[in-house]
Z-matrix of the N, CA and C atoms (Angstrom, degrees):
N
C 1 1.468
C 2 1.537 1 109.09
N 3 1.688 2 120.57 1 122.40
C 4 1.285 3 117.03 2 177.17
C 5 1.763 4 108.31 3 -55.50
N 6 1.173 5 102.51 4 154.87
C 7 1.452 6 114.44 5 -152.76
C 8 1.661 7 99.85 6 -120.88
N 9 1.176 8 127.84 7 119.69
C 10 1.958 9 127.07 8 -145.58
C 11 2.165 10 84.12 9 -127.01
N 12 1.706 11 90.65 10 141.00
C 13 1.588 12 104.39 11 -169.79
C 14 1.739 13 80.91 12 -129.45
N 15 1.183 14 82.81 13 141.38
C 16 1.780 15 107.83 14 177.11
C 17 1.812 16 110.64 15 -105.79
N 18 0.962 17 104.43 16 106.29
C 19 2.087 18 104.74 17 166.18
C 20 0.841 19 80.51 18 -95.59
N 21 2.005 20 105.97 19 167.13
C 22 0.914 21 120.36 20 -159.05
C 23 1.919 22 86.68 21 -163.08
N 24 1.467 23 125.25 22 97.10
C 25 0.954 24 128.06 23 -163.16
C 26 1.653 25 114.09 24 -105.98
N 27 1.688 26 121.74 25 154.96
C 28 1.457 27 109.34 26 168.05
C 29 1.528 28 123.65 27 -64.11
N 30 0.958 29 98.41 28 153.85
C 31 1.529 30 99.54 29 149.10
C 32 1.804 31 131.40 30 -118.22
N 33 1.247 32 101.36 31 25.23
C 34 1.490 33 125.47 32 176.42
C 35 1.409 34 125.92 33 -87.30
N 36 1.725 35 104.59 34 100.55
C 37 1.539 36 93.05 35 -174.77
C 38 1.374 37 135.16 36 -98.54
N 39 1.290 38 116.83 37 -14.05
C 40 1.479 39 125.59 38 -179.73
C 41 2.021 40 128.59 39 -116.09
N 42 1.040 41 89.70 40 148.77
C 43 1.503 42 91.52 41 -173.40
C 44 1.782 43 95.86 42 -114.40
N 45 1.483 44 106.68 43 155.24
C 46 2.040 45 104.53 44 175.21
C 47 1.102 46 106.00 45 -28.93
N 48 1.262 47 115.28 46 -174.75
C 49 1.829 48 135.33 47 159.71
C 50 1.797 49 103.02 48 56.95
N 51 1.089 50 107.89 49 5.66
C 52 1.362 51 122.05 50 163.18
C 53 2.231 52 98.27 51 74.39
N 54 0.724 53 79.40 52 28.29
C 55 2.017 54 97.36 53 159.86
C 56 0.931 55 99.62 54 -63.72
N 57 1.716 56 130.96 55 149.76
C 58 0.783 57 150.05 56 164.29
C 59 2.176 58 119.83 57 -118.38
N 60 1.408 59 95.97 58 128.69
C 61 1.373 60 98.36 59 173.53
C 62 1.113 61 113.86 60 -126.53
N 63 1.177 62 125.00 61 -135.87
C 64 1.780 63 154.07 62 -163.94
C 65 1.617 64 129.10 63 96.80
N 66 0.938 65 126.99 64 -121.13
C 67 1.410 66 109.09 65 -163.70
C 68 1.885 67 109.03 66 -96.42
N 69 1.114 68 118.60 67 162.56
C 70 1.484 69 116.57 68 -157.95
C 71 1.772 70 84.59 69 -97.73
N 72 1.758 71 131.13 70 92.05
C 73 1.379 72 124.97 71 163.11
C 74 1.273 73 131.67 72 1.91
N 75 1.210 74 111.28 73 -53.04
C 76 1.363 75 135.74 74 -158.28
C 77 1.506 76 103.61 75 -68.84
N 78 1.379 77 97.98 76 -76.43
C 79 1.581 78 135.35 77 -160.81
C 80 1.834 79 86.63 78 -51.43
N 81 1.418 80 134.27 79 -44.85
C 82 1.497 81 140.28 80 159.49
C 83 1.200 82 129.68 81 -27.09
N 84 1.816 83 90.20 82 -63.14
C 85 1.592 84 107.75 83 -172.86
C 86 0.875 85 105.23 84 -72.52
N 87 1.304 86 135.88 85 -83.90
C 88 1.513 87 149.22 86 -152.22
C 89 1.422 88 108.45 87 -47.89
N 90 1.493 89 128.31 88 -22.34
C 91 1.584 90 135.74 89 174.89
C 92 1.578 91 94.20 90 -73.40
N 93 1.275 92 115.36 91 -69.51
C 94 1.473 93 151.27 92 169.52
C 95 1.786 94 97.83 93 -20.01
N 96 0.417 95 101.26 94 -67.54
C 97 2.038 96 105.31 95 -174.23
C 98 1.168 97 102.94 96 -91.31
N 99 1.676 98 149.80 97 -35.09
C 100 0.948 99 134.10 98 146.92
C 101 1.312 100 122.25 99 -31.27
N 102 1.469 101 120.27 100 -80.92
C 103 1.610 102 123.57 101 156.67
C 104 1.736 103 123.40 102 13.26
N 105 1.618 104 78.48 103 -83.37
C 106 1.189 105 110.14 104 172.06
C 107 1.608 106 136.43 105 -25.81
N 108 1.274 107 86.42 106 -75.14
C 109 1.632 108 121.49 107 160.72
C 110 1.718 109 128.30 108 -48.80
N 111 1.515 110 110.20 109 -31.56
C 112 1.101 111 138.68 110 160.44
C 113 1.723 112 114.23 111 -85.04
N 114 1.002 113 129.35 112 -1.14
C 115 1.616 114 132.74 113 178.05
C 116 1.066 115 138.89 114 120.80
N 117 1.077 116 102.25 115 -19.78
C 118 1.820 117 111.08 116 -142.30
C 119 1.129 118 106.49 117 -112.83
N 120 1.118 119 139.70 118 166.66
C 121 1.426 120 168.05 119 152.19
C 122 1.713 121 120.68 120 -44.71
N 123 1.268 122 121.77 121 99.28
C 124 1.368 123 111.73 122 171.71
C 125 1.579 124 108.51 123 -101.73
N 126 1.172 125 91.47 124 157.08
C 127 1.868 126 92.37 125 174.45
C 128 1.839 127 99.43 126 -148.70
N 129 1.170 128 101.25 127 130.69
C 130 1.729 129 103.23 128 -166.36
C 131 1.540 130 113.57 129 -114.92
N 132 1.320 131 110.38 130 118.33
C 133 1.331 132 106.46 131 -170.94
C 134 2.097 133 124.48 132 -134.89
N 135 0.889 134 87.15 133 151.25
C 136 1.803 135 89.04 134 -175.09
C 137 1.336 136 112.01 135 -114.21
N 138 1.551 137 117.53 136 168.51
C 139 1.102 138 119.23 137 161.65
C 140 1.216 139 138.75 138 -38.38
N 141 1.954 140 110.03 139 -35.69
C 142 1.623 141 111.95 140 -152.30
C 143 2.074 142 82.29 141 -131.56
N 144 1.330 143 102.15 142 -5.63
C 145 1.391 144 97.16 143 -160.97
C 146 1.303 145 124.91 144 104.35
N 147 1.358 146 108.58 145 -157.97
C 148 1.655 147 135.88 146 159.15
C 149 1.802 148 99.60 147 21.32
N 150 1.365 149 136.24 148 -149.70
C 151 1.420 150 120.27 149 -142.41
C 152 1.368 151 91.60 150 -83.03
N 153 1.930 152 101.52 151 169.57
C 154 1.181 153 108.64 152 164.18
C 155 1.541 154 111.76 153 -132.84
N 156 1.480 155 105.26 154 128.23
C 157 1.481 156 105.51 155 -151.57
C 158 2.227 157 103.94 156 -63.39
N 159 1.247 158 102.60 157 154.41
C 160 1.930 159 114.64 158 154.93
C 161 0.818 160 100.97 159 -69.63
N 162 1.198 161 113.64 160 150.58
C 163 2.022 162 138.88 161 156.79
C 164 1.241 163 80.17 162 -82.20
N 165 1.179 164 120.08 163 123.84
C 166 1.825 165 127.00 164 152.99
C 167 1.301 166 123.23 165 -47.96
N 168 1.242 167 96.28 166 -14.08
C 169 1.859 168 96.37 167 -166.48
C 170 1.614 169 108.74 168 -103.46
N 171 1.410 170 109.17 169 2.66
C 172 1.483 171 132.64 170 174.65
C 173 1.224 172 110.65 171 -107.83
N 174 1.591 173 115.19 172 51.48
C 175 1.437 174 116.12 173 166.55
C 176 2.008 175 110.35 174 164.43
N 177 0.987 176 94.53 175 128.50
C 178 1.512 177 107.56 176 -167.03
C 179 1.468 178 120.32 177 -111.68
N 180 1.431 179 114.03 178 -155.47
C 181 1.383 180 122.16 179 159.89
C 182 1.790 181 126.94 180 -85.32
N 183 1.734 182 87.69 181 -18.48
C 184 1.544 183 99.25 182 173.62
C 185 1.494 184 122.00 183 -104.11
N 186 1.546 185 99.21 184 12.43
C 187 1.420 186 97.65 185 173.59
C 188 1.707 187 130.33 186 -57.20
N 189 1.354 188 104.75 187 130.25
C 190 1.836 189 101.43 188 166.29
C 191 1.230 190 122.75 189 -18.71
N 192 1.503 191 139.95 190 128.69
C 193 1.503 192 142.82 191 163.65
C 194 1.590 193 92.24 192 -31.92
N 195 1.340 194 85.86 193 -72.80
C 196 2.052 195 104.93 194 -170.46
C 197 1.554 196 119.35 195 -49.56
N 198 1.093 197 112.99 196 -22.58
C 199 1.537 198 121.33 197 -179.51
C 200 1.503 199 94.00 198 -79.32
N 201 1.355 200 140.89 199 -88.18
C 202 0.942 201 128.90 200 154.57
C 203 1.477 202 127.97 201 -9.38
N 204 1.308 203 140.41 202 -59.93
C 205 1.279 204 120.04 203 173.73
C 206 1.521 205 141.99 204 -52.78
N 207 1.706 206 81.84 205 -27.98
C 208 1.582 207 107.16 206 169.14
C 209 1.614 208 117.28 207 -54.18
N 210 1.207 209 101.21 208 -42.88
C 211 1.814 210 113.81 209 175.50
C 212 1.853 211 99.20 210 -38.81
N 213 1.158 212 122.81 211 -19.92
C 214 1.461 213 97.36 212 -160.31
C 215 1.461 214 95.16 213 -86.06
N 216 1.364 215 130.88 214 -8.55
C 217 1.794 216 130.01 215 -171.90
C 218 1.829 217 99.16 216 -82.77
N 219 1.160 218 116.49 217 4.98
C 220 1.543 219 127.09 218 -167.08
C 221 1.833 220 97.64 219 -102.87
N 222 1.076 221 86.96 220 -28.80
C 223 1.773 222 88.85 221 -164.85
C 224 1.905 223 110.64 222 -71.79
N 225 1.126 224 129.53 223 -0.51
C 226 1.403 225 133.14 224 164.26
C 227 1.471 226 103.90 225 -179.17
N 228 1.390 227 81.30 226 113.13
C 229 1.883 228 91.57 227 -172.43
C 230 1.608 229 96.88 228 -110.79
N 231 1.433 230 109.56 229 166.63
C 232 1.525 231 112.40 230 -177.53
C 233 1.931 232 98.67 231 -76.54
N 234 1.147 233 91.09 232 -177.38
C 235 1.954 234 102.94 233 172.85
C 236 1.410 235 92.92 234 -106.57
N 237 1.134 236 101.78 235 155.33
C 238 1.161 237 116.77 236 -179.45
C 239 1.731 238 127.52 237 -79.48
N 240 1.395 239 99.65 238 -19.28
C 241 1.500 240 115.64 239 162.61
C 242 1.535 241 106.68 240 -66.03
N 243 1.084 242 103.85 241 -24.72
C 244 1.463 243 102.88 242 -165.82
C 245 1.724 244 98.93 243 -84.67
N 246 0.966 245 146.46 244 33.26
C 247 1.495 246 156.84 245 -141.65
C 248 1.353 247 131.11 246 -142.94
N 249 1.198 248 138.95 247 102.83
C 250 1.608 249 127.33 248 -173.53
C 251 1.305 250 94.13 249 -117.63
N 252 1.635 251 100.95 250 136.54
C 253 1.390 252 125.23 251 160.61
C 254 2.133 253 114.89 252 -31.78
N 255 1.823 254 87.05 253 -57.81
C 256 1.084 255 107.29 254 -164.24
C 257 1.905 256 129.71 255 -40.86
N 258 1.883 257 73.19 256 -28.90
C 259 2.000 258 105.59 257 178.73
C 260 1.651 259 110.60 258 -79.97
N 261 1.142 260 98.41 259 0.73
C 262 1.343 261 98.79 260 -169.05
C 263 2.022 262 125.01 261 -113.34
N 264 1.269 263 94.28 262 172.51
C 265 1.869 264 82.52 263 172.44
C 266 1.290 265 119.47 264 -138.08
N 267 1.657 266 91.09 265 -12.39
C 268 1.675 267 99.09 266 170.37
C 269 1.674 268 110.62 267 -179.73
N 270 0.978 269 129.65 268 147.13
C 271 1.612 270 149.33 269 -165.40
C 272 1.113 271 104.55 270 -83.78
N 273 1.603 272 135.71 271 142.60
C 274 1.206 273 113.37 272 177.60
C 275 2.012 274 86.52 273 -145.31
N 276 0.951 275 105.29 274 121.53
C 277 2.206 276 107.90 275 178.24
C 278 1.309 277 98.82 276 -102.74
N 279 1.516 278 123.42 277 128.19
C 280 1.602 279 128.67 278 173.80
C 281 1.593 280 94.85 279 -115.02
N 282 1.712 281 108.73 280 137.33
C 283 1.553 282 93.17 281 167.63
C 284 1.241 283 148.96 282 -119.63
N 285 1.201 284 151.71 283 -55.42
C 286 1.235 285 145.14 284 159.92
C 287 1.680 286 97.99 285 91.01
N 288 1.225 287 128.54 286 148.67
C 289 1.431 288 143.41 287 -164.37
C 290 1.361 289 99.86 288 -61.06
N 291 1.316 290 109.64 289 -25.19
C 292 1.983 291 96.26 290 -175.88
C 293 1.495 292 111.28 291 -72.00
N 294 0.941 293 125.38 292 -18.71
C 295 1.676 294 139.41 293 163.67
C 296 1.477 295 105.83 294 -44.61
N 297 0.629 296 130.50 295 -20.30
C 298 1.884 297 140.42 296 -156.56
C 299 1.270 298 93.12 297 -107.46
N 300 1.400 299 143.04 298 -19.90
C 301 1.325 300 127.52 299 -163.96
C 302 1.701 301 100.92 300 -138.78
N 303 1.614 302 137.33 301 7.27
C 304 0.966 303 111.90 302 172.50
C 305 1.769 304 98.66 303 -138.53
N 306 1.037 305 93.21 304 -29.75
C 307 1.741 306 101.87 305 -174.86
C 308 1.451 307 114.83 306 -57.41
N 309 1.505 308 122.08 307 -46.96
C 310 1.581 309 144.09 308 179.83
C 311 1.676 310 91.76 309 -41.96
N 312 0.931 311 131.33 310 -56.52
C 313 1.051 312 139.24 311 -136.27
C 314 1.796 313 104.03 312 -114.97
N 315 1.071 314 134.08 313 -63.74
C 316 1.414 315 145.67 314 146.61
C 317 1.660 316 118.27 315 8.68
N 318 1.098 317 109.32 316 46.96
C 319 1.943 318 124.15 317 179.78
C 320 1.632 319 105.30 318 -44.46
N 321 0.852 320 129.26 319 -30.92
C 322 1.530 321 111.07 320 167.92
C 323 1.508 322 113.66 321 -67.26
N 324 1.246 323 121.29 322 -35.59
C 325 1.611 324 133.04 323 -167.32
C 326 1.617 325 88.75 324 -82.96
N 327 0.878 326 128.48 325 -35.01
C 328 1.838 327 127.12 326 174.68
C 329 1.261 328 114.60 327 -59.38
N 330 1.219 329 102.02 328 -62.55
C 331 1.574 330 109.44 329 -178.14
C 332 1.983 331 119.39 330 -62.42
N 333 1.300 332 112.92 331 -34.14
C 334 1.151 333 133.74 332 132.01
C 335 1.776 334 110.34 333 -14.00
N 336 0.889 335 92.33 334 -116.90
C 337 1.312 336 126.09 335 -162.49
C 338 1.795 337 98.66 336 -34.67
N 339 1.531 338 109.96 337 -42.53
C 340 1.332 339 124.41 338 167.18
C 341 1.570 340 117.42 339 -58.38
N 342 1.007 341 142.98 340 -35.00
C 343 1.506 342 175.57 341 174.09
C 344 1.793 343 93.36 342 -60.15
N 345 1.276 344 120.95 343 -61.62
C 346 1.296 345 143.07 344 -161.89
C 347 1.437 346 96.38 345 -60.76
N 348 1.625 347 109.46 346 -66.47
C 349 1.340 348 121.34 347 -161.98
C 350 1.675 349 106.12 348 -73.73
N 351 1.223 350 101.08 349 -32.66
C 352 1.942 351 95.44 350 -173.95
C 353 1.508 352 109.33 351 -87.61
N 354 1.206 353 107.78 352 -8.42
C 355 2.006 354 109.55 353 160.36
C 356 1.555 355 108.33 354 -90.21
N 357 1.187 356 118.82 355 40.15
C 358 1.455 357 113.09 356 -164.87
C 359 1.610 358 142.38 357 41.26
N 360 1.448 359 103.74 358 -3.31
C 361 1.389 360 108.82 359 174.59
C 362 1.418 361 143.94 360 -67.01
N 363 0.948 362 153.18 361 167.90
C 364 1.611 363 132.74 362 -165.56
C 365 1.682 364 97.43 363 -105.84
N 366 1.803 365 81.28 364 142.94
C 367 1.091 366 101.48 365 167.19
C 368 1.725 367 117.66 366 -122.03
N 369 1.238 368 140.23 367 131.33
C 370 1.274 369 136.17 368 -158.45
C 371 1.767 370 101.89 369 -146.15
N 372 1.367 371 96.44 370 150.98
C 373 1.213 372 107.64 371 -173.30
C 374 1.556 373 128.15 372 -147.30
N 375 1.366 374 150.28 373 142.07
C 376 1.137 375 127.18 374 -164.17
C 377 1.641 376 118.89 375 -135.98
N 378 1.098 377 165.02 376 155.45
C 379 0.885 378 164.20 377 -113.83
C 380 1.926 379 112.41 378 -48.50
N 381 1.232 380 114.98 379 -80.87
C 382 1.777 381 92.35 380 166.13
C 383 1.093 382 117.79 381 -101.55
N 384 1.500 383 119.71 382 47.34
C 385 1.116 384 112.64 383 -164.21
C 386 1.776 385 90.63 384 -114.24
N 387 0.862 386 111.69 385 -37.18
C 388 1.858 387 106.46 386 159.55
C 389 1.524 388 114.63 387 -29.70
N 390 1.332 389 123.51 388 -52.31
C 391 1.400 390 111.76 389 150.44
C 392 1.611 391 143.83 390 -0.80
N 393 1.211 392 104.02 391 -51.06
C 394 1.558 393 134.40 392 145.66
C 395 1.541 394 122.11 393 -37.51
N 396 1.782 395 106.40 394 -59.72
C 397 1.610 396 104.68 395 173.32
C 398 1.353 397 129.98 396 -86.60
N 399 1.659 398 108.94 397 6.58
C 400 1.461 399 108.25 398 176.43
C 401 1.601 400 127.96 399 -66.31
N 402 1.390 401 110.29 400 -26.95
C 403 1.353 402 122.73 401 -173.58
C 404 1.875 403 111.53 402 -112.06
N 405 1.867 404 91.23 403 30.39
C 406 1.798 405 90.66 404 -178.43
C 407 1.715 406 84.35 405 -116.26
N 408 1.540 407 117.60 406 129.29
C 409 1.220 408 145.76 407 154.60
C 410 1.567 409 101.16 408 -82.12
N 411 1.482 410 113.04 409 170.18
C 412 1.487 411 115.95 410 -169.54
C 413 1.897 412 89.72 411 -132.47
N 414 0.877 413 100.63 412 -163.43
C 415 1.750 414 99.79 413 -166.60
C 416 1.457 415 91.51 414 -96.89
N 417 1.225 416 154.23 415 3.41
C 418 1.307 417 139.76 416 -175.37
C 419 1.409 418 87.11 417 -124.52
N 420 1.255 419 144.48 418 39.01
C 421 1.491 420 150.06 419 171.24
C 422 1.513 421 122.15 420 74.36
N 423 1.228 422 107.07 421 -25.69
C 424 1.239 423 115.70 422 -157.64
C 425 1.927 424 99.41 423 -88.18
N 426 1.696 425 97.79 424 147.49
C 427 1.657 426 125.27 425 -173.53
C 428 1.550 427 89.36 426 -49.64
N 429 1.636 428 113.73 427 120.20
C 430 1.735 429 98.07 428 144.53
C 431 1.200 430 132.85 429 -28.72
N 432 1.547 431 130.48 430 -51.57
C 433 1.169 432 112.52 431 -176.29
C 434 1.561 433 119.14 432 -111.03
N 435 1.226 434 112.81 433 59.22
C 436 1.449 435 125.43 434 -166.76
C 437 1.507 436 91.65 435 -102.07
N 438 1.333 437 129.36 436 134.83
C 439 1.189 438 126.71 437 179.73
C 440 1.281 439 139.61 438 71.28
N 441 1.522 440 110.48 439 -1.00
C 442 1.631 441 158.94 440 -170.40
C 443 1.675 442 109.53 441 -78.49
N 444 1.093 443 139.19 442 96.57
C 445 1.624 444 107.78 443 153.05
C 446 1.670 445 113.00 444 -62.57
N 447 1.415 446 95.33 445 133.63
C 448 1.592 447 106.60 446 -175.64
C 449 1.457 448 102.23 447 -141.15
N 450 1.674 449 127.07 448 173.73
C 451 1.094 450 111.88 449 -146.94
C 452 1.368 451 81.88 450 -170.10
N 453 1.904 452 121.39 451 123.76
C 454 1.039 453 108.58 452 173.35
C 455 1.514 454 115.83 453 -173.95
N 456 1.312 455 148.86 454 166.02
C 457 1.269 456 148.45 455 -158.11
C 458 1.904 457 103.04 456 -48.58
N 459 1.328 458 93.70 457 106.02
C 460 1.430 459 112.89 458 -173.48
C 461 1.640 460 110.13 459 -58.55
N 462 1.181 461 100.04 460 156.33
C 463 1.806 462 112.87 461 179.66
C 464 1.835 463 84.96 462 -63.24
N 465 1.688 464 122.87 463 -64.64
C 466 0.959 465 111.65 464 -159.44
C 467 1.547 466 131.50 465 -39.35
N 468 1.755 467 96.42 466 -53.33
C 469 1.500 468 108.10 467 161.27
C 470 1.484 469 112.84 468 -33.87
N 471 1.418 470 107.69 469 -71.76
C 472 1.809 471 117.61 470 -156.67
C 473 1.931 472 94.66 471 -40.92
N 474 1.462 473 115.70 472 -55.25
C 475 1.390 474 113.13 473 157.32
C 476 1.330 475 141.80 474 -8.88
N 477 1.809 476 107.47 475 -63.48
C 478 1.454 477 106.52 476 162.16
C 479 1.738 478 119.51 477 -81.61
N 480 1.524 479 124.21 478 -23.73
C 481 1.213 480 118.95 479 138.25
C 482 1.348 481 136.63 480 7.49
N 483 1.850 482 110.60 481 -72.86
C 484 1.428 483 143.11 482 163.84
C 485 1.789 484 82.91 483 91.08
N 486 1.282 485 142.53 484 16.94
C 487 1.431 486 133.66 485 155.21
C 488 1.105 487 109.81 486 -88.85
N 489 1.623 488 140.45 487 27.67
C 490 1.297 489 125.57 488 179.89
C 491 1.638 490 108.78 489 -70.45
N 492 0.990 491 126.77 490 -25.85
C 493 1.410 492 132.03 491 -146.01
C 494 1.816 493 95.79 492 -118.65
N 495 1.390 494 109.41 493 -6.63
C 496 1.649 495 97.04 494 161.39
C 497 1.025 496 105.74 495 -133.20
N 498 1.007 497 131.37 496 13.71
C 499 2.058 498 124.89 497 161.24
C 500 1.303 499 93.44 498 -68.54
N 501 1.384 500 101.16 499 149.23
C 502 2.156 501 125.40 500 -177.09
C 503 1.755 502 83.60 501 -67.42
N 504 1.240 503 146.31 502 -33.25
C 505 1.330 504 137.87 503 -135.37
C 506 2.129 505 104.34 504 172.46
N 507 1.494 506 86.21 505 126.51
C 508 1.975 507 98.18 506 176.79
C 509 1.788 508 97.26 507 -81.39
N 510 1.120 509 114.28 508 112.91
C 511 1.655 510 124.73 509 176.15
C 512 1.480 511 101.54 510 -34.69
N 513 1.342 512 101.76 511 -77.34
C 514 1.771 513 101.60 512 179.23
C 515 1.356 514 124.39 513 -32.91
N 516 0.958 515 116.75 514 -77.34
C 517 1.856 516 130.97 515 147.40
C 518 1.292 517 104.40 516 3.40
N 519 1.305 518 108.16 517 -84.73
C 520 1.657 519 108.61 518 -173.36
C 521 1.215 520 121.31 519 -70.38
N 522 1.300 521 137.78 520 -27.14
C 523 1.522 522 140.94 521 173.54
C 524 1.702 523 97.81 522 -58.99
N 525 1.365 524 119.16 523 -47.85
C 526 1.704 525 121.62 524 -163.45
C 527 1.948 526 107.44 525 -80.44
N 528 1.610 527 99.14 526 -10.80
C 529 1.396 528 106.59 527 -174.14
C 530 1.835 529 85.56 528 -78.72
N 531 1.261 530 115.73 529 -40.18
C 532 1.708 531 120.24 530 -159.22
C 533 1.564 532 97.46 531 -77.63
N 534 0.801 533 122.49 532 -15.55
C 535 1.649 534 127.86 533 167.11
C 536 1.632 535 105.90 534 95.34
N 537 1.319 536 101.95 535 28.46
C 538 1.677 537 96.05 536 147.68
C 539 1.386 538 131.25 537 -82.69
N 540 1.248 539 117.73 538 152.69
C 541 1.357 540 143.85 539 -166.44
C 542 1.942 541 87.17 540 -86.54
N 543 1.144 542 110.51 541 89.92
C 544 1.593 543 109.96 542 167.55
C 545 1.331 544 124.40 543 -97.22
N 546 1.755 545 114.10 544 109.73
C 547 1.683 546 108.80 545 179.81
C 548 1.177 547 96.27 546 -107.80
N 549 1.387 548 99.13 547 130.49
C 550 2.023 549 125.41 548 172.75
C 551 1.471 550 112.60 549 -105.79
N 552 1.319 551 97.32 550 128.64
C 553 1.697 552 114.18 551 -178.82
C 554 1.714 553 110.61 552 -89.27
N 555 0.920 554 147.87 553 174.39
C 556 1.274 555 155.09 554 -179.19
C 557 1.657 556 106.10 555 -50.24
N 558 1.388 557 143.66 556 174.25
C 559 0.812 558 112.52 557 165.10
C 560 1.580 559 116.62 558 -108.80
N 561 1.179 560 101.16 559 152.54
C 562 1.788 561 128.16 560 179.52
C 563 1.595 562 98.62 561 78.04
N 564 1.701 563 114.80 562 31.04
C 565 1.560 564 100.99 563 163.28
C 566 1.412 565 108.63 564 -91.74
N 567 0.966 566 128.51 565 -174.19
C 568 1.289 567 154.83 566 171.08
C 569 1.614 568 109.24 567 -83.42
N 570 1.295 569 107.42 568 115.83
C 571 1.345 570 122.56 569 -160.62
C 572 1.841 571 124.19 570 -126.74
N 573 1.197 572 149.29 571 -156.73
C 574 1.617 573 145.57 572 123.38
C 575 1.264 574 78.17 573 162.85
N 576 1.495 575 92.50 574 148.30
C 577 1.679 576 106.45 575 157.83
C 578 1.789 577 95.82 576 -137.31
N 579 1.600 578 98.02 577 161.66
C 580 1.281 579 121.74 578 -144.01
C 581 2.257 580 101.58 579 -130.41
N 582 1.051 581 101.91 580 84.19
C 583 1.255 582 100.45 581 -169.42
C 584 1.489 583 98.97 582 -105.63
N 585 1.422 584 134.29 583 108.11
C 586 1.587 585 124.58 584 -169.96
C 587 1.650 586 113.22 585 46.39
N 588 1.737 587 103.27 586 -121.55
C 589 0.979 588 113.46 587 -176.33
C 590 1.803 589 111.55 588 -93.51
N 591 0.991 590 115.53 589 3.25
C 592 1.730 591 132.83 590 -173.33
C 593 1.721 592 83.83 591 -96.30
N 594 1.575 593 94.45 592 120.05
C 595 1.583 594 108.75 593 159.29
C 596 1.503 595 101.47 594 -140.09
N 597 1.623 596 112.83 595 146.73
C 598 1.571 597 121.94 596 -169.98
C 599 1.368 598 69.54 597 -156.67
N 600 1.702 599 76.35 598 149.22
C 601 1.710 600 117.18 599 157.08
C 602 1.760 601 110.39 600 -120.51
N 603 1.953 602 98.55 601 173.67
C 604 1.503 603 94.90 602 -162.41
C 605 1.595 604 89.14 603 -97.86
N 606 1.367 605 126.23 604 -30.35
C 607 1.243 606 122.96 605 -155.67
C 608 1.608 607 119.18 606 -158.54
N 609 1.372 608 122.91 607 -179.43
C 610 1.571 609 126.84 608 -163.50
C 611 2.173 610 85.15 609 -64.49
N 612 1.049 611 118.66 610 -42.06
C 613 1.229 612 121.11 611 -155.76
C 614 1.605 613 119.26 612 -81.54
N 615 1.832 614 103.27 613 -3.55
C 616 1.219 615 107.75 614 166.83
C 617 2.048 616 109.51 615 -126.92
N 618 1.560 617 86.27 616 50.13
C 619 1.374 618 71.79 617 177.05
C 620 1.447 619 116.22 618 -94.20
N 621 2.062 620 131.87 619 -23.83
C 622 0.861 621 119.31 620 147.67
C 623 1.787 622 144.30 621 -39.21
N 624 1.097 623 78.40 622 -31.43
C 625 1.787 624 98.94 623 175.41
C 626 1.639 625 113.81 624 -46.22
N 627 1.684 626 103.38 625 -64.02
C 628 1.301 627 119.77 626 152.62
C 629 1.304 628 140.49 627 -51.24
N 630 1.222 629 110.23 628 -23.23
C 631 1.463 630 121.34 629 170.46
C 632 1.222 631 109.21 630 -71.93
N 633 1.399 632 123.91 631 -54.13
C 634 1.456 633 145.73 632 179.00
C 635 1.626 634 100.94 633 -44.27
N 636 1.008 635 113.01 634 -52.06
C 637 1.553 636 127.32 635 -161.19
C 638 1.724 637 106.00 636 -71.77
N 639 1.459 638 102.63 637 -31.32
C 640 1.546 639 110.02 638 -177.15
C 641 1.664 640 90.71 639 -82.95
N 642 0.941 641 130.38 640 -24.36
C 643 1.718 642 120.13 641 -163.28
C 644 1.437 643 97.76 642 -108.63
N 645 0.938 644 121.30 643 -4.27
C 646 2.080 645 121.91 644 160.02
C 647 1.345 646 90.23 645 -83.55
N 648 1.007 647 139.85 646 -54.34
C 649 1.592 648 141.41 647 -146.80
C 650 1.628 649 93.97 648 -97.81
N 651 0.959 650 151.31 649 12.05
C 652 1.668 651 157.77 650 137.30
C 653 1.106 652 110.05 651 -91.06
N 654 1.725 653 130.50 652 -14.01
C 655 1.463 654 102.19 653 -157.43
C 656 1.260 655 169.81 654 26.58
């Protein structure tokens, strides 16, 4: 039976000072056509639906043909209410700074994502896209990733960033406040850690890594 992976993208586009974000291209595609390429079924969905904005700063003049083409699965995504676990085989969160401001918070995508993990299914995540699992409790109360090695856009990074000081919340920070076990790789290496069915990446540059890891772990 073809085997169907759920992303699950922002729809958050702006940061103060009138910056602009949303989802990191890359960190999308490269899961996105991997997927793909491997068989299966993607279905891409947001909080509110319909598009989900680029981080501008996640895409250039040297961008991939294919990275770019991928942008068109961004342009009307389902809601996430609109979504059953049941359709699914595994979760996949890509991030980009708009993750930081709608996902944390986003109780359908919690309960979700919670649903996912206590039927044994994978849940995976990639640089701010962990963002997503901070505000998922499990049915015995306790933080999804409390006790977890998890792996994800480092305080250090957010640092060279220069958004440390206007993000709502430092990713790292808050994952280690929830009582995960967080191992950080150098920064901008290539990273994932692999806890059961919980897979995270640290950054845009290990999001294949993670992809890979969800499609060993589907077989």
């Amino acid at each position: 039976m073809e085997k169907s992976i759920l992303i699950v993208v922002t729809n958050h586009s702006d940061i103060q000072d009138r910056r602009k974000t949303g989802i990191w291209l890359s960190e999308f595609a490269e899961a996105y056509i991997e997927f793909v390429n491997n068989g299966y079924q993607v279905t891409v969905a947001s909080p509110l639906g319909g598009q989900s904005p680029i981080d501008p700063n996640s895409v250039n003049k040297d961008t991939p043909k294919d990275i770019w083409e991928a942008a068109v699965h961004l342009e009307n995504t389902v809601r996430i209410r609109d979504v059953s676990v049941n359709d699914f085989d595994a979760v996949f969160l890509p991030g980009g700074h708009g993750t930081m401001y709608d996902l944390p918070d986003e109780q359908m995508l919690h309960q979700l994502v919670r649903d996912f993990y206590e039927a044994g299914k994978i849940v995976a995540a990639v640089c701010h896209g962990p963002a997503g699992l901070t505000g998922v409790t499990l049915s015995d109360g306790q933080p999804l990733v409390a006790g977890k090695r998890v792996n994800a856009f480092t305080d250090r990074e957010e640092a060279e960033t220069g958004l440390s000081e206007i993000l709502p919340f430092l990713l790292e920070s808050k994952l280690r406040e929830l009582g995960a076990v967080f191992v950080a790789a150098p920064n901008w290496t290539i990273h994932h850690e692999v806890d059961g069915n919980l897979i995270t990446g640290q950054n845009p540059q290990s999001t294949l890594a993670v992809t890979k890891a969800v499609i060993d772990k589907l077989g």
